[in-house]
C-alpha positions as CSV (number, residue, x, y, z in Angstrom):
1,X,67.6,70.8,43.6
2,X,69.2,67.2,44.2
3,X,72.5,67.3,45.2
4,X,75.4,65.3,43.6
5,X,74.5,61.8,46.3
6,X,71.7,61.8,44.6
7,X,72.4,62.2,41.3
8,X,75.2,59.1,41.4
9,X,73.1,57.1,44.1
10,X,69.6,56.8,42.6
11,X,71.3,55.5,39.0
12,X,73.5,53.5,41.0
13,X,70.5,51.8,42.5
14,X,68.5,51.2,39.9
15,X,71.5,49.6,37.9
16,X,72.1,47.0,40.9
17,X,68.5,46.1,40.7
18,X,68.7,45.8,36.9
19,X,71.8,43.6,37.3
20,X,70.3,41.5,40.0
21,X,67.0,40.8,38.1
22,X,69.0,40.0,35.1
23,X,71.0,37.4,36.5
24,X,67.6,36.2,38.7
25,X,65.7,36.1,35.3
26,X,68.2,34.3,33.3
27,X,68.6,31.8,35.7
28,X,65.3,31.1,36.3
29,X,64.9,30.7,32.3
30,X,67.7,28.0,32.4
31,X,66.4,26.4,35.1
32,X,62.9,26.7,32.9
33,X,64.5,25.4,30.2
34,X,66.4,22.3,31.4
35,X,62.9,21.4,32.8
36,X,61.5,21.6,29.5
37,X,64.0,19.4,27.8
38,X,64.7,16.7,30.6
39,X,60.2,16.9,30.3
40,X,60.7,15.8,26.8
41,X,62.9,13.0,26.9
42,X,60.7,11.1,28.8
């Protein structure tokens, strides 16, 4: 049986790494996108 560390660490983990790959992801998409556009108006 897991005790209570585990029970508030794992989800605790995984939401950091959620949270840090959403604000990695979106940035690279922005990034992605101003790319695309400053592309196209040449």
């Amino acid at each position: 049986m897991p005790s209570i560390v585990h029970i508030i660490y794992i989800p605790g983990v995984l939401l950091i790494g959620f949270a840090f790959g959403f604000r990695m992801g979106a940035r690279a998409v922005r990034a992605e996108l101003e790319r695309r556009e400053q592309a196209r108006r040449r």
